[in-house]
BAKOL-747833 format. One record per residue: x, y, z of N, C-alpha, C in turn. Coordinates in steps of 0.05 Angstrom, whole numbers, plus 5000, padded with zeros to 4 digits. Atoms other than C-alpha are relative to their C-alpha. Example, Ala and Ser with C-alpha at 12.3 -4.5 7.8 and 13.67 -1.06 7.14 Angstrom:
BEGIN
501849765000524649105156501850245000;498449764999527349795143498550225014;
//
This chain:
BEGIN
499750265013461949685278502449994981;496850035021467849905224501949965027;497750154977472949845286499649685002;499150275006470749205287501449854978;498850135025471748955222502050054996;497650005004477349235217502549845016;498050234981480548915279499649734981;501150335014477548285255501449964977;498750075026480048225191503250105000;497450074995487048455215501049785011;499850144984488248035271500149694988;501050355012484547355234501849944982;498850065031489247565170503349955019;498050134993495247535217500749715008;500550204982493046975258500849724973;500350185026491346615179503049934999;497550055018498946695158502049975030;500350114987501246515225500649745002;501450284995498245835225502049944979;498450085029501145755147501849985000;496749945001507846015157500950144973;498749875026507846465102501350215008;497949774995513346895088500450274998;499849644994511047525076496150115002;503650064974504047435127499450335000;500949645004503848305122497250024979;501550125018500148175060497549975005;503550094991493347775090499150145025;500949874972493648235157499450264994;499849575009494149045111497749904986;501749985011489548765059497650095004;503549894999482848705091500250365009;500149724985484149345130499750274967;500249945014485649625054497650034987;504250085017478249425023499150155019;502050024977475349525093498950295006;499849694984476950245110498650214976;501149865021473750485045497050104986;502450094998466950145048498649935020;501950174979461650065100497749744999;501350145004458549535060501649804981;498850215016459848965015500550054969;500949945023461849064941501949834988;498250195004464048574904502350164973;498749825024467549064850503449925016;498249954991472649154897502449795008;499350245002474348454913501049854974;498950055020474848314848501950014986;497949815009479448814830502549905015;497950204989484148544879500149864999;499250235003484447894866501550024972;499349975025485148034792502050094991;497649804999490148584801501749755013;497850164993494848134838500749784992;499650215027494147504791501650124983;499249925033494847944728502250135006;497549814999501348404760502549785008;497850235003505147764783500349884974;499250125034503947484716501750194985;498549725021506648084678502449975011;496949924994512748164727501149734994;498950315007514547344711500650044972;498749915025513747524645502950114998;499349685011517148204642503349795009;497950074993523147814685501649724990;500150165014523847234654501149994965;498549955026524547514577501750205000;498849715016527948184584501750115024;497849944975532248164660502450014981;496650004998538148044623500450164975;498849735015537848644572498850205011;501449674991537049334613499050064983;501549725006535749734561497449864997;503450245002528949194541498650135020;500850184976527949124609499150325014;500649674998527249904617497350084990;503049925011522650024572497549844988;501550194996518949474579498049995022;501949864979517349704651498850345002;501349684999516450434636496849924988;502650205009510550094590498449915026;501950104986507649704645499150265016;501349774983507950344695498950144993;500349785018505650844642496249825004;501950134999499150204645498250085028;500950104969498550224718498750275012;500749754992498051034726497950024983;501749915017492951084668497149865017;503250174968488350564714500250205026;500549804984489750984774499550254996;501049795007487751564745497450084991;503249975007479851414737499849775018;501150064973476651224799498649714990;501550184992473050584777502149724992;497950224996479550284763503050125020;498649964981483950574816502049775015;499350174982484550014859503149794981;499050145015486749554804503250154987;497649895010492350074779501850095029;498349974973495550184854499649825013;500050285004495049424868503549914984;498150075024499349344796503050145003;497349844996504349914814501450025027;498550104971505249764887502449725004;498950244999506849064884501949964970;498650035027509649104802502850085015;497449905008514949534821501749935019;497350094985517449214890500549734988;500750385003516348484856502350094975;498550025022520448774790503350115010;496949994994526549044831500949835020;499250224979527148464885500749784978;498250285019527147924824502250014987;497949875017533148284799502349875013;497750154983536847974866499949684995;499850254995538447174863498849905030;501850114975536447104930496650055010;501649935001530047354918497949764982;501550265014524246774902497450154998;501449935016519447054853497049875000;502650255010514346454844499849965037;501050004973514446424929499150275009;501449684999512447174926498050134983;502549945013507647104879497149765011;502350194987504046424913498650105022;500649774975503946824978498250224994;500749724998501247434952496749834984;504050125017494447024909499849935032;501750154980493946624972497950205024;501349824976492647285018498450184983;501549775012489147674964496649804995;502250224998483747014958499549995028;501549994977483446935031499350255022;501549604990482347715043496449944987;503049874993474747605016498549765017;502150004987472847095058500750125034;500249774978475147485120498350254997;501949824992472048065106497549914986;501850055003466247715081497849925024;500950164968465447375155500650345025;501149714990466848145181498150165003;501949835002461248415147497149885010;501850154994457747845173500150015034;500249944976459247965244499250215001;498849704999460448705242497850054985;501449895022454548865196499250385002;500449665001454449745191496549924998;502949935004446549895209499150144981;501349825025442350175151498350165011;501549734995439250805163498550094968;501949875033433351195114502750224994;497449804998440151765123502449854978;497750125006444551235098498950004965;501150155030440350985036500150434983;501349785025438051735014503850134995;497449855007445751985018501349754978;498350175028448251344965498050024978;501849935023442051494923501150204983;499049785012444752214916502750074983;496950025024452052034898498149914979;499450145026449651564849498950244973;502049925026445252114804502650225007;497949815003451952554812501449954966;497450075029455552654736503250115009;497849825008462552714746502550104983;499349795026466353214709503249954999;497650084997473853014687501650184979;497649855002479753424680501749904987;499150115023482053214613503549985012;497649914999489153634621501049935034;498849994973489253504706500949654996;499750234992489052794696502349854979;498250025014494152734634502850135021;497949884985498953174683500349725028;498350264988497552624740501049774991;498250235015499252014702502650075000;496650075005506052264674501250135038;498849944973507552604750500649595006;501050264990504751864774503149744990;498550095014509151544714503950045004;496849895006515952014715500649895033;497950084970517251854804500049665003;499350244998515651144789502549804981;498249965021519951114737503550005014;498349944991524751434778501549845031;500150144968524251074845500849704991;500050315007524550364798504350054995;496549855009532650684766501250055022;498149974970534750814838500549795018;499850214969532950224873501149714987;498850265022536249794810502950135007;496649935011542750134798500650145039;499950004962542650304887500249765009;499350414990542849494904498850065026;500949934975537949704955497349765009;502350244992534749004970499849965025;500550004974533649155044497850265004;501149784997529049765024496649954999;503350095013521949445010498350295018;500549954987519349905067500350254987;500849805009521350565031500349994966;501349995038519950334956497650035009;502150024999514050194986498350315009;500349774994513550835015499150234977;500849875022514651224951497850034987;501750015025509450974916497150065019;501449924974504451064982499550284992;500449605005505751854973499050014981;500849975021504751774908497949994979;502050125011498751444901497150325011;502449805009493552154909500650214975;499350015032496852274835500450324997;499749754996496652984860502650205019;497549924984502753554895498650025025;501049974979498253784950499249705018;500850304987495353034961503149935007;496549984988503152884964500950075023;499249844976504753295007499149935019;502150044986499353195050500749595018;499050155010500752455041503449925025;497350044988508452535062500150035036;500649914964506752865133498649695013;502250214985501152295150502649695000;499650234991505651775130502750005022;498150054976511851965175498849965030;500249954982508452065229498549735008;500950214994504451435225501549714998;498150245001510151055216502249955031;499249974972512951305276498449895022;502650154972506151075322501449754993;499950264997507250415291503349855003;497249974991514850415298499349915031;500450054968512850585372498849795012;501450144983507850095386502049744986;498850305002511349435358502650075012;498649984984517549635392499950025025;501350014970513249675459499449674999;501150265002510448995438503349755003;498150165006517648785418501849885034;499850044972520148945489498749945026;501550144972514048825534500449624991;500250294991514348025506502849885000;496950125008522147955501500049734997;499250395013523347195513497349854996;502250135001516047055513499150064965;500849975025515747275434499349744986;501250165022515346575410497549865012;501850034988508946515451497450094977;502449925030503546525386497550115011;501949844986497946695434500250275015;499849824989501147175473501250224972;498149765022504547535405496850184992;502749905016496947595371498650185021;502749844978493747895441501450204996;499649805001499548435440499150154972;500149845029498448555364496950065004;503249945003490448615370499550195022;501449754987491149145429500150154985;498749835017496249525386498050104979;502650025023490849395328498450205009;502749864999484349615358501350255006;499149715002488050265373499750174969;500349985019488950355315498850044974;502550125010482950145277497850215009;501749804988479250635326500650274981;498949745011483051195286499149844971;501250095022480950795224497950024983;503250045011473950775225499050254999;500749705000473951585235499850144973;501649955033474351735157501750255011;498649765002479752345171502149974999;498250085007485652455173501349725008;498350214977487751985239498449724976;499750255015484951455188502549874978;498349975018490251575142502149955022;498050114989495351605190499849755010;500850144999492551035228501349774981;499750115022494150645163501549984998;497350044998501050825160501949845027;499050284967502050475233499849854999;500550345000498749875219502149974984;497550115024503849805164501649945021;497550054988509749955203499949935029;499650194970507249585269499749664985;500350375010505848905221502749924984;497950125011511048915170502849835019;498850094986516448885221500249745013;500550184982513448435267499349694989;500550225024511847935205502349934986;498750115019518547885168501850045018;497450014989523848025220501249985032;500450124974521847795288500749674992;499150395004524747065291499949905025;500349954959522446865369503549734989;497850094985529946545401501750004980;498049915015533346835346501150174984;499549775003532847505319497150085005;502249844996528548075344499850184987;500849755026525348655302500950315010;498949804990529649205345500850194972;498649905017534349355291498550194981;502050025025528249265231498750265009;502549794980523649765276501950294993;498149795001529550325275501250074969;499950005031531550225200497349984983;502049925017524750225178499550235007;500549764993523750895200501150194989;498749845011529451175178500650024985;501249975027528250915116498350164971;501749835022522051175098500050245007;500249824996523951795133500550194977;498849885030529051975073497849934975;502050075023525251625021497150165003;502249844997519052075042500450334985;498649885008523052665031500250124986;497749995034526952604973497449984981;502350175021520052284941498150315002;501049804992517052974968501250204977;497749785018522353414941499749924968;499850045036521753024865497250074993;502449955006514053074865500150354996;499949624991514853894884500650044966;498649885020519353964829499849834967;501750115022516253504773497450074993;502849895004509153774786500350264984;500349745009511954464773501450114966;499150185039515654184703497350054984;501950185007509753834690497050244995;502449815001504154524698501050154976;498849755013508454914652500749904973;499250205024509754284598497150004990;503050165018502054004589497750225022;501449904986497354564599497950044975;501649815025490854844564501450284983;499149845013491155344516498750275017;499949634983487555914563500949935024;497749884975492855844620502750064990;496949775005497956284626501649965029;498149954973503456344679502050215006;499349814993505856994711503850015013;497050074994514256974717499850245035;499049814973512257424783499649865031;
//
């Protein structure tokens, strides 16, 4: 039943923005799949948290751009501030969501309003409208799709809940500033780089970035090339099996919902192939959502430069985590560890 919902709530969220004509329709088609793939049941925590998170981080970046774009240095540490906010929420699980929400979207929304051609208040209407109509999709998922309850099911969420868990004062001060210093760093590159064709590997960065850990990183970096590559592959199969038939709206959604349930099947498995999985749907929707134009540009080019995008940006974002983590163990440690120069 999760394969379903998950189709379902991709597919419906494309189909939604679609119909609308909104301009960045990726948005209401990754979301549900985001909530969905986490939970086999309904919670409204989670819902919340997204809606709220994407209200309260567009507001802040209107702010933030608005009083303090036109003095760097302000405008610097004004966002080190917000990100320094955003990692401290991702760094305790019952606000997670809400702090990688804030720092996903903060930091492509704070270096895109930097361009003039870039419309701020149409990228923030867009982005409430698909974060509001993500719960009643997956609300009408869980209502089709409902996961069976088992006595197995109930006695294993009984047992989490009487779990205490134990927090790593010094691990979780070390992820923040890791979390803090590549966002930091990734926001200074993609300002003073004039790299407003990159959304795909900003977005990337902060993707790796988000298990706040080197090994999760790492880990992280592998899943997402490789799943950017399936979805690379499959919307470039899609792009060329419908060539002149692309501006065919029925026939676009049937190729995207095979592509999907593929997909989705690797979703609902809870291992890695979910993780990768994840990184395909990205890079089979973004594409096919912002740079397919049927009888007048196709997503050939987009499909080939997103790849090789986040290939570098994977990387390089790889290589600064490595070598900030190992800063970072040797800067903020307890007082009984030691470290052996052998």
């Amino acid at each position: 039943m999760k394969t379903m919902r998950l189709w379902f709530g991709c597919v419906v969220g494309l189909a939604v923005s679609m119909i609308f004509g909104w301009s960045y329709g990726f948005f209401i088609a990754l979301l549900p799949i985001n909530i969905m793939m986490n939970s086999d049941h309904w919670h409204w925590d989670s819902y919340v948290q997204l809606v709220v998170g994407v209200i309260w981080v567009t507001l802040e970046v209107s702010f933030i751009n608005g009083f303090f774009q036109s003095s760097p240095l302000l405008l610097t540490i004004i966002v080190g501030i917000f990100f320094l906010e955003k990692c401290i929420a991702m760094s305790h699980k019952s606000s997670y969501l809400f702090g990688f929400i804030g720092l996903l979207v903060g930091s492509i929304a704070l270096n895109f309003a930097s361009y003039s051609s870039f419309d701020l208040e149409d990228f923030s209407i867009t982005l409430w409208c698909s974060a509001i109509v993500t719960v009643p999709i997956c609300a009408l998922a869980y209502y089709f799709f409902p996961e069976p309850t088992t006595e197995a099911t109930i006695d294993a969420v009984s047992d989490t809940t009487n779990n205490v868990q134990r927090y790593d004062h010094i691990g979780m001060i070390r992820q923040t500033a890791l979390g803090w210093i590549i966002a930091m760093l990734a926001f200074l590159v993609f300002q003073f780089g004039d790299l407003n064709d990159s959304l795909s590997a900003q977005a990337s960065i902060l993707i790796v970035l988000s298990p706040m850990t080197l090994i999760g990183s790492l880990a992280a970096s592998k899943i997402r090339i490789i799943g950017t590559f399936l979805g690379c592959l499959a919307g470039l199969c899609i792009q060329i099996g419908l060539y002149s038939w692309s501006d065919n709206g029925v026939l676009f959604i049937m190729a995207y919902a095979i592509a999907a349930g593929f997909f989705c099947s690797w979703l609902a498995l809870g291992t890695i192939k979910s993780s990768i999985a994840f990184s395909a749907m990205s890079a089979l929707t973004v594409p096919l959502t912002t740079s397919l134009i049927p009888d007048q540009k196709d997503a050939v080019f987009a499909i080939f430069y997103r790849f090789s995008s986040i290939l570098v940006a994977v990387i390089l974002t790889s290589m600064a985590i490595w070598i900030i983590h190992h800063f970072l163990v040797r800067v903020i440690k307890s007082p009984n560890e030691h470290f052996s120069h052998g």
